[in-house]
C-alpha positions in Angstrom: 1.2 -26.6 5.7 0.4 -26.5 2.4 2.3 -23.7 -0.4 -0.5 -22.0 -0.9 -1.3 -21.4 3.1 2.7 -20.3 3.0 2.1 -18.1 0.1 -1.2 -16.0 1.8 0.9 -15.9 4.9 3.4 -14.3 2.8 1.4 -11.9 1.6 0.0 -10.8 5.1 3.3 -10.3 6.7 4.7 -8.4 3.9 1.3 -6.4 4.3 2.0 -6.0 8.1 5.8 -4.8 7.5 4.2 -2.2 5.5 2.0 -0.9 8.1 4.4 -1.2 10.9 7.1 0.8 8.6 4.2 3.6 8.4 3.6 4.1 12.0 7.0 4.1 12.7 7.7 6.9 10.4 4.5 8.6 11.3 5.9 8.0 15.7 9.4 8.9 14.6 9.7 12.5 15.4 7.2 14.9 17.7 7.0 18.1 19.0 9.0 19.0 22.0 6.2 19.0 25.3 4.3 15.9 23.5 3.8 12.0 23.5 4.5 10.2 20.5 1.1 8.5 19.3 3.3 5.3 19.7 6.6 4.0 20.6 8.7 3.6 17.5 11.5 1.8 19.0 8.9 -0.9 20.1 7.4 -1.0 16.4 10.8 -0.7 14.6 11.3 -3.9 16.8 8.3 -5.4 15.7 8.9 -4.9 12.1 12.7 -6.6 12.8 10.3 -9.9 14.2 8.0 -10.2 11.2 10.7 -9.7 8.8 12.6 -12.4 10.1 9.7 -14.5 9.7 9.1 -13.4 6.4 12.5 -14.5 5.1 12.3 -17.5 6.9 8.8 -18.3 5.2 10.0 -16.9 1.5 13.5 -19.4 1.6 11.0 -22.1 2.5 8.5 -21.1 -0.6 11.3 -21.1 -3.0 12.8 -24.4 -2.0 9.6 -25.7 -2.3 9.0 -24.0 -5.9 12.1 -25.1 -7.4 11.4 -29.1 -5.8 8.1 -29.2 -7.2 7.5 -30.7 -10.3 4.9 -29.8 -12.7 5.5 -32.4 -15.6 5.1 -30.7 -19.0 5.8 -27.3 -17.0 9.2 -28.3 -15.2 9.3 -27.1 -11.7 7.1 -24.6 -10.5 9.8 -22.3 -10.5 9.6 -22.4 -14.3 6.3 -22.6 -14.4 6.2 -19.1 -12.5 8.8 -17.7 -14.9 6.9 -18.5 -17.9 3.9 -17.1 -16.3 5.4 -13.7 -15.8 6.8 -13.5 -19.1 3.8 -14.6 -21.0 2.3 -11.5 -18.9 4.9 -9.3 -20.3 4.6 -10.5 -23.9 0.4 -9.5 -23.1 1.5 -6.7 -22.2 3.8 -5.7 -25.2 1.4 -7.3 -28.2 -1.4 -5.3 -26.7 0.0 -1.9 -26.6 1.2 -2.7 -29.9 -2.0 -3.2 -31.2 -3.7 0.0 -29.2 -0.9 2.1 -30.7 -2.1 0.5 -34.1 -5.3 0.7 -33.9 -4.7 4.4 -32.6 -6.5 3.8 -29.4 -6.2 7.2 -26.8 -5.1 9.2 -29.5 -7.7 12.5 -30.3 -8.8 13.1 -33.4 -7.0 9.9 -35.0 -8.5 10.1 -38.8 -8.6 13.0 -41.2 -11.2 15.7 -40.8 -10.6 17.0 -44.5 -9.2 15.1 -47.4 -6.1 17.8 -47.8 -5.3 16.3 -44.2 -2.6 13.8 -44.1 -4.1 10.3 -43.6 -2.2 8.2 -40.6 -1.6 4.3 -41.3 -1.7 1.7 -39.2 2.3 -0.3 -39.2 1.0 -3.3 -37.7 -1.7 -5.7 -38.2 -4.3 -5.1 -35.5 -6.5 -7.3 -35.6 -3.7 -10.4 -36.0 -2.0 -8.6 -33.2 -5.4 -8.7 -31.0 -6.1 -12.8 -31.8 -2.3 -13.4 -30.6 -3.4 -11.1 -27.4 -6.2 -13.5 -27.0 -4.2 -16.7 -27.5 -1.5 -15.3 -24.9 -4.5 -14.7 -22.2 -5.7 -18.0 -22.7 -1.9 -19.7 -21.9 -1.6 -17.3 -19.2 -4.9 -18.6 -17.6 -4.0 -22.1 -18.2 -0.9 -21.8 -16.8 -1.8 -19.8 -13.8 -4.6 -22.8 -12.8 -1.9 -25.4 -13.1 0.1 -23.5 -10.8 -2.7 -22.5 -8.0 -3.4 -26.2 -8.2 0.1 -27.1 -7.6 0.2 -24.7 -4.7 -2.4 -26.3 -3.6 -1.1 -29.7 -3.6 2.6 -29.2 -2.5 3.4 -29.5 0.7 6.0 -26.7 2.4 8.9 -27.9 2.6 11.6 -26.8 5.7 
């Protein structure tokens, strides 16, 4: 099995131990005189299964992301942790420049020259070409690392 098959498999149990933990809360209780819509001892049971699974198939997933190497990237482990916090660092250098540039704010400006003026602290439009830059690395990135997942083999 390849890591990405591992990863979408992931992805659907952890999707599956979320609907099974809603119908069990939903079967949990009812009304005295009544049938449960379902058996939530027989679902809470169900959940214990695919979460056992799921651990088993996350351990394997990391094993295999911190075997993997990626050359200039290291392991895929740190490929996936530069990843996240180039996403973070998009994330911070483009509020910056929206609280700059006074985006969302009402009435940003003066309506009459005895009105205050507000100023901008940062350099917006610096701040939105090192936004861009950052996308670009986090795009680049992020296709090295599908193709790896694609490539790598599970391991046990």
């Amino acid at each position: 099995m390849k890591l990405a098959e591992a990863l979408a498999e992931r992805a659907e149990a952890t999707r599956r131990v979320e609907q099974l933990r809603t119908r069990v809360v939903g079967s949990a209780r009812y009304q005295e005189g009544e049938r449960p819509a379902e058996d939530a001892a027989e679902l809470l049971a169900e959940a214990g299964e695919v979460l056992g699974t799921l651990e088993t198939l996350i351990r394997r997933i990391n094993r295999t992301n911190a075997a993997v190497e990626m050359g200039q990237d290291g392991t895929l482990t740190d490929a996936l942790a530069r990843r996240d916090v180039l996403r973070l660092r998009h994330s911070v250098v483009t509020a910056a420049a929206d609280a700059a540039a006074g985006t969302g704010e009402r009435g940003y400006g003066r309506q009459l020259r005895s009105e205050l003026m507000v100023l901008s602290a940062l350099p917006v439009a610096e701040l939105r070409r090192q936004a861009d830059g950052i996308a670009r690395e986090i795009r680049e990135i992020d296709m090295r690392i599908q193709r790896a997942n694609w490539e790598a083999d599970l391991l046990d």
